[in-house]
C-alpha positions as CSV (number, residue, x, y, z in Angstrom):
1,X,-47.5,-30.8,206.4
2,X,-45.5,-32.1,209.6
3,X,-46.6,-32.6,213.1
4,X,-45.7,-29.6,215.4
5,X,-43.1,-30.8,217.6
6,X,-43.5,-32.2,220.6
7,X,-43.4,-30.4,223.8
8,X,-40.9,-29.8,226.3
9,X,-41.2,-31.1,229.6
10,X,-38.7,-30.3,232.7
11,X,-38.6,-29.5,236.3
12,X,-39.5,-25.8,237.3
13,X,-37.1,-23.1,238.0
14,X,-37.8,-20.2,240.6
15,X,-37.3,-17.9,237.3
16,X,-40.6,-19.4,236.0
17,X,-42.7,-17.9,238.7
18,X,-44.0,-15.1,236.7
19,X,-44.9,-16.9,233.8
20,X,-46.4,-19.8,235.2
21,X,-48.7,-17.2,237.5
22,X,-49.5,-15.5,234.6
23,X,-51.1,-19.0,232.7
24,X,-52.8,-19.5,236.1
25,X,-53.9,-15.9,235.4
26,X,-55.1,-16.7,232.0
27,X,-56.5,-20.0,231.8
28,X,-58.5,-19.1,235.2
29,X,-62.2,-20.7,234.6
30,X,-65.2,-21.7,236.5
31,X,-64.8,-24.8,234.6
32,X,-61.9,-26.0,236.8
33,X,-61.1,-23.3,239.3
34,X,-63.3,-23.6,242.6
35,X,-61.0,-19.9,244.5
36,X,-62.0,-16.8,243.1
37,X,-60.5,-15.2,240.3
38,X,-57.2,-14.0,240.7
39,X,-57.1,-10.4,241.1
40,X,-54.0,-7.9,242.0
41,X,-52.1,-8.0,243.8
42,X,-50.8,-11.3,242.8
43,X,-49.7,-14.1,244.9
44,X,-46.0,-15.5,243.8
45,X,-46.6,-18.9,241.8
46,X,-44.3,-20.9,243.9
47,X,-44.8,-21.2,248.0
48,X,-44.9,-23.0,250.6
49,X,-47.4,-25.3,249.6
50,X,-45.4,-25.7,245.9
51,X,-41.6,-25.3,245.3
52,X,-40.3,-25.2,242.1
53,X,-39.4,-28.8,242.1
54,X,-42.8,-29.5,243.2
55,X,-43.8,-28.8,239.5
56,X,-43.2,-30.2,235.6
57,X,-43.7,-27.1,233.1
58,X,-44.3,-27.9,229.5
59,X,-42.4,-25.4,226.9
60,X,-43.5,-25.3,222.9
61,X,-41.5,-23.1,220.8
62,X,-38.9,-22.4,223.3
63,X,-41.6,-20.6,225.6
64,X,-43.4,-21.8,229.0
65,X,-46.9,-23.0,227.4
66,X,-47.8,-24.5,230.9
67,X,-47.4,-26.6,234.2
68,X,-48.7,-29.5,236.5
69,X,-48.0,-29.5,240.1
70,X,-47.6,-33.1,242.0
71,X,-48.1,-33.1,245.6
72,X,-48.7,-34.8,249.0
73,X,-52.4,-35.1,249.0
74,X,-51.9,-35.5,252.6
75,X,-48.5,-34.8,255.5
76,X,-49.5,-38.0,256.8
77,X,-46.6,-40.5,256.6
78,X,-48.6,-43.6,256.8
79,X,-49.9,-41.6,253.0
80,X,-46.2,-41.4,251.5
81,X,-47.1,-43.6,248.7
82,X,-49.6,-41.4,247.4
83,X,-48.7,-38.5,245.1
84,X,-51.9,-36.2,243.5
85,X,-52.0,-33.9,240.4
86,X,-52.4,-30.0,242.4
87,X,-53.1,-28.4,239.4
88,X,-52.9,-28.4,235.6
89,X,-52.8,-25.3,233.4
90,X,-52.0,-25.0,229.4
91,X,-51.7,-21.6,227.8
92,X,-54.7,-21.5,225.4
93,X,-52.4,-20.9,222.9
94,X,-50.5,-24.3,223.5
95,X,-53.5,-26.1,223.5
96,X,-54.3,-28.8,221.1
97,X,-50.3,-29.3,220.8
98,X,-50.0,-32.4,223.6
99,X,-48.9,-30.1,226.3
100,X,-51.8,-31.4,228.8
101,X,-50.8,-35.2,228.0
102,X,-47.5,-34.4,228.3
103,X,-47.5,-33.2,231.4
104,X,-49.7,-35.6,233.0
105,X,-47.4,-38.3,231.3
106,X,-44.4,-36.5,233.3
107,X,-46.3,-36.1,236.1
108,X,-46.7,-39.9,236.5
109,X,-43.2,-40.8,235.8
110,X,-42.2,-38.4,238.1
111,X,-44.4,-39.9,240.9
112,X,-42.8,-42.8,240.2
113,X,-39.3,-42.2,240.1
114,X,-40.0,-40.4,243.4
115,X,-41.5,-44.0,244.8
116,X,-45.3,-43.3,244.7
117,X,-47.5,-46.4,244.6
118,X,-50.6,-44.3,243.5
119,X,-51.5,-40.6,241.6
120,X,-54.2,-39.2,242.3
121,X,-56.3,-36.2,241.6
122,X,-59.7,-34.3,241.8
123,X,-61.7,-32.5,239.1
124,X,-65.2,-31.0,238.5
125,X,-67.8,-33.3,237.2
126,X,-68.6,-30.5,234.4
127,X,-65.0,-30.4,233.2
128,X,-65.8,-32.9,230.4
129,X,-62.7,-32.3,228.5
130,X,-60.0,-32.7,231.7
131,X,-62.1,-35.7,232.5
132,X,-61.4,-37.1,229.5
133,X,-57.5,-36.6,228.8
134,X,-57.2,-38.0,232.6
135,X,-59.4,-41.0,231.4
136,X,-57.6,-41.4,228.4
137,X,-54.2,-41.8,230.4
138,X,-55.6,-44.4,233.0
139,X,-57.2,-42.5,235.5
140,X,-60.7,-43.7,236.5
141,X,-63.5,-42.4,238.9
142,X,-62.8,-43.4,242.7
143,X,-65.4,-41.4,244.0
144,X,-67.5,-38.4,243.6
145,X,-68.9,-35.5,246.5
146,X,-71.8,-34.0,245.2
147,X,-72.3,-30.8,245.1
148,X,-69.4,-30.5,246.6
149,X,-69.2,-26.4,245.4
150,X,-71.5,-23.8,244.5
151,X,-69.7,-22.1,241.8
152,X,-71.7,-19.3,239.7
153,X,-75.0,-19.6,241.2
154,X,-74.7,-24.1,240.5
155,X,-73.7,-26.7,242.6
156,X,-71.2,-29.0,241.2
157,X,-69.9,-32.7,242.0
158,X,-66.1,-32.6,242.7
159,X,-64.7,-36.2,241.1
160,X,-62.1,-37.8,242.7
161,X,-59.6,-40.0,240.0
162,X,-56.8,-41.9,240.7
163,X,-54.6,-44.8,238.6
164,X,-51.9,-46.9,240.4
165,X,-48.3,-47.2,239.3
C-alpha cells in the first residue's frame, strides 16, 4: 500500500478565511486554547493582528486541512530577528498525514527567508503531543510560567520553546 501523499504547503489567500476559521472552530481544545470557545458570531480568520501572508496553510486532497501563523512576538525593532509560531491548527481529519510537521517545517523556512535569527513559540505544559512534534523539529524548553492559566477548574504551566536558525 503507498504512502498518502504529502501535503501542500503555501501562503494564505484572503479566500481561505472561512475555512481556516472553521478548523480554528473545530479543533478548538482546552488542550491548546487558553480564549474561550468560539461561539457566533464569528470573528473573520484574518485581521489586524494576522494577514493572509502572515500564515502557511497546509492542503491534503486538494482541500485546506490546516494552518500556522508566524508573527512578531513583539513591535519592538530592537526584536526584528525574532519570529514566533501564533498558532497551529490541523483538521482532525488531516491528522496523522504530516500536516502539523509540515507546516512547522514551512514555518521555519519562512522565518528564515524573511531574515529571522530565532522562532519561537509557547504551548501548554499538558499538550504532550504539540510538545513533542515541536521537540522533534528542534525546538527545546527556554522557559516555563507556572500556572500561568486556570483553564477548566486547573492551573496550567505555559512553556516557552524556541530553536535558532
Amino acid at each position: 500500500m503507498s504512502e498518502p501523499p504529502a501535503p501542500r504547503i503555501r501562503t494564505a489567500r484572503p479566500a481561505d478565511d472561512e475555512a481556516l476559521g472553521l478548523i480554528d472552530r473545530l479543533t478548538w481544545s482546552r488542550l491548546h486554547a487558553v480564549a474561550p470557545e468560539p461561539q457566533p458570531p464569528f470573528s473573520p480568520f484574518f485581521s489586524e493582528r494576522h494577514a493572509p501572508e502572515d500564515c502557511l496553510v497546509a492542503e491534503v486532497d486538494g482541500r485546506v486541512a490546516g494552518y500556522v501563523l508566524l508573527g512578531f512576538p513583539t513591535p519592538l525593532a530592537c526584536n526584528a530577528h525574532v519570529r514566533q509560531i501564533q498558532g497551529l491548527a490541523v483538521a482532525n481529519e488531516a491528522r496523522g498525514r504530516g500536516a502539523g510537521r509540515a507546516l512547522i517545517r514551512a514555518a521555519v523556512e519562512e522565518a528564515r527567508r524573511r531574515g529571522a535569527r530565532r522562532v519561537t513559540l509557547r504551548v501548554l505544559a499538558h499538550n504532550t503531543p504539540a510538545r513533542k512534534l515541536y521537540e522533534s523539529e528542534g525546538f527545546v524548553v527556554e522557559g516555563v510560567l507556572p500556572e500561568e492559566f486556570l483553564l477548566g477548574g486547573e492551573y496550567v504551566d505555559d512553556v516557552l520553546m524556541g530553536r535558532s536558525l
